[in-house]
Every structure is written in C-alpha cells, then in structure tokens.
TIFIRO-747565 format. One record per residue: residue number from 1; chain; x, y, z of N, C-alpha, C in turn. Coordinates in nm, 3 decimals. Layout:
REM residues N
     n   chain       n.X       n.Y       n.Z      ca.X      ca.Y      ca.Z       c.X       c.Y       c.Z
   NUM       A         X         Y         Z         X         Y         Z         X         Y         Z
...
//
This chain:
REM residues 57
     n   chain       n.X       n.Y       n.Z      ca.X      ca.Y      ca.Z       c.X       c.Y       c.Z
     1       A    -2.693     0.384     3.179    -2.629     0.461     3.284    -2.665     0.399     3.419
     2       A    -2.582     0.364     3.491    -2.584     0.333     3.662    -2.669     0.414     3.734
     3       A    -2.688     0.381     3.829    -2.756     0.471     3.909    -2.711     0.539     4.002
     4       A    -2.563     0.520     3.982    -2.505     0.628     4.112    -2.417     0.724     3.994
     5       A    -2.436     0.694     3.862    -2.393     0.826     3.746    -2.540     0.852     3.756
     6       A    -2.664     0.851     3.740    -2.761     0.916     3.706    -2.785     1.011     3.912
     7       A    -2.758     0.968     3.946    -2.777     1.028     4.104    -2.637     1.154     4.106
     8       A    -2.513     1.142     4.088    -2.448     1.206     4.059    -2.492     1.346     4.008
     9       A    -2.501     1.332     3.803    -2.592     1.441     3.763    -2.666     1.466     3.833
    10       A    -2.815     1.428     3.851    -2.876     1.498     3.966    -2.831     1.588     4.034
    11       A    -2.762     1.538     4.075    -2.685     1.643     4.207    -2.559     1.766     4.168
    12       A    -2.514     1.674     4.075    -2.451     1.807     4.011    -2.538     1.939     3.964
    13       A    -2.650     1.911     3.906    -2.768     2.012     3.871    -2.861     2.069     3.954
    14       A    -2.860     2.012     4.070    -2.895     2.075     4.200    -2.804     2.166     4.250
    15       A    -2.658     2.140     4.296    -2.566     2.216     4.353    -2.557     2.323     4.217
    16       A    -2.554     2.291     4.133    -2.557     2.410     4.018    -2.707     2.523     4.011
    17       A    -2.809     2.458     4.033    -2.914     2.545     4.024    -2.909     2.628     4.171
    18       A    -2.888     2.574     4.286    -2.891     2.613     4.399    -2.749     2.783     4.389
    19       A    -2.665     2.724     4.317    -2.522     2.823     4.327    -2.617     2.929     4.254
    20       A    -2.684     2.905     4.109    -2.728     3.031     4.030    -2.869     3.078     4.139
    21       A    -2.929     3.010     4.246    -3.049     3.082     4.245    -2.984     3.112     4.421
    22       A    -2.883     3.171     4.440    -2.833     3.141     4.570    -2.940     3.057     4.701
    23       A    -2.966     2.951     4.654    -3.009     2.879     4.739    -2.926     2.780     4.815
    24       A    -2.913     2.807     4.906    -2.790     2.683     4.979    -2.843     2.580     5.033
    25       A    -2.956     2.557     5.079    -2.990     2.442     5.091    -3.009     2.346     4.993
    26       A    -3.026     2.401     4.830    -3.103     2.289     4.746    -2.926     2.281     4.676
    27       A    -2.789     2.349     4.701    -2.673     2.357     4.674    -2.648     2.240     4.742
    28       A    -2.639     2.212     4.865    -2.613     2.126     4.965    -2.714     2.022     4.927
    29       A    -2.809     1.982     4.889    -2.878     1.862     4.889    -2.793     1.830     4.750
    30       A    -2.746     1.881     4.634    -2.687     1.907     4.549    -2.522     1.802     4.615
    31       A    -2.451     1.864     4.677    -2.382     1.809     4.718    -2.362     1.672     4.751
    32       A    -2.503     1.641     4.878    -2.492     1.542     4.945    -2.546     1.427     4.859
    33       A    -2.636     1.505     4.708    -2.654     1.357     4.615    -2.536     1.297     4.591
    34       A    -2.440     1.417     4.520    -2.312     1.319     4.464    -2.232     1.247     4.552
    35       A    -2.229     1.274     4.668    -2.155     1.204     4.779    -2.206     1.027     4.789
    36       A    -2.354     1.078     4.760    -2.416     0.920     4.781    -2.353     0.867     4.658
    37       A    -2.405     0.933     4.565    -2.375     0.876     4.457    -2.185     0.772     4.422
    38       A    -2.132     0.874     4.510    -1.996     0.825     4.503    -2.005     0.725     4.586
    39       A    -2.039     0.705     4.736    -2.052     0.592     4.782    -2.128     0.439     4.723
    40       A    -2.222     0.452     4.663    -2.246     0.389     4.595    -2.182     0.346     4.464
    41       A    -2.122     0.379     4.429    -1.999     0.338     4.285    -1.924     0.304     4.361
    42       A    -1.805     0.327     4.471    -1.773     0.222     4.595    -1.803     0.104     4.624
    43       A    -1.920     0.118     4.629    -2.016    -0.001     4.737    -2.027    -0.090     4.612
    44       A    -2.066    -0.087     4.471    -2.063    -0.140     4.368    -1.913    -0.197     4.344
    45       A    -1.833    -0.137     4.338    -1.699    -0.178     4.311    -1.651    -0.279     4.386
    46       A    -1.642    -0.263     4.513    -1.629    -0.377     4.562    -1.701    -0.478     4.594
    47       A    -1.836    -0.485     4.598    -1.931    -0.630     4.537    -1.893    -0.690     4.403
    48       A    -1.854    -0.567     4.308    -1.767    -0.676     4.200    -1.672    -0.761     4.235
    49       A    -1.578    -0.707     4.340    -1.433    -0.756     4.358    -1.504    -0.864     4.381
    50       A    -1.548    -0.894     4.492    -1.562    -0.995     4.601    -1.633    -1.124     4.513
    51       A    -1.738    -1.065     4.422    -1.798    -1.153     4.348    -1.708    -1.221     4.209
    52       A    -1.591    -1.151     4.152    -1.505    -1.247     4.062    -1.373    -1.281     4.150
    53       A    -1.333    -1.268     4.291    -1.276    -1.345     4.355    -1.334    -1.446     4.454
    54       A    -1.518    -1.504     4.429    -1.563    -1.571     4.457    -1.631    -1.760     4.327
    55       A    -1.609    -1.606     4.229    -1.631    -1.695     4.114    -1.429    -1.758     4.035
    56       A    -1.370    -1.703     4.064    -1.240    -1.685     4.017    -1.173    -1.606     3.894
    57       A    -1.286    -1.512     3.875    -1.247    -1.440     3.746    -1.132    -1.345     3.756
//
C-alpha cells in the first residue's frame, strides 16, 4: 500500500472517530489527512508522467 492510501485511511478513521465521539477537531484533522493524502497521489502521478516521458515509455 502507498503512502498516500495508508494516510488516506488514517484519516478516513479519524474524521469517522471524531463524527462518532463529536469531536470536530480530530473530524477535521481527519479531513485534512485525506486531502494530503490526495495531493500526494497527484504529486506521484505526475512524477510518473514526467519520468516515462523522460525515459520514453
């Protein structure tokens, strides 16, 4: 597993524990993991591009 799917979960289980224990701050840190997490699967994606239209794949 990647590390922006294992950061994801994380955060999905944060914003989930935070919703059942109405905690909104640890909801929101919850949030803002998966956000990274999505930026980072981004940021990965296109270092692939760049790297098999550097190699010519």
């Amino acid at each position: 597993m990647t590390g922006s799917k294992t950061d994801d979960i994380k955060g999905r289980a944060k914003e989930a524990a935070g919703a059942v224990t109405g905690d909104k701050e640890l909801k929101n840190e919850g949030k803002t993991d998966q956000a990274a997490a999505s930026v980072k699967d981004k940021v990965e994606g296109a270092v692939d591009k760049v790297k098999d239209k550097l190699t010519g794949n």
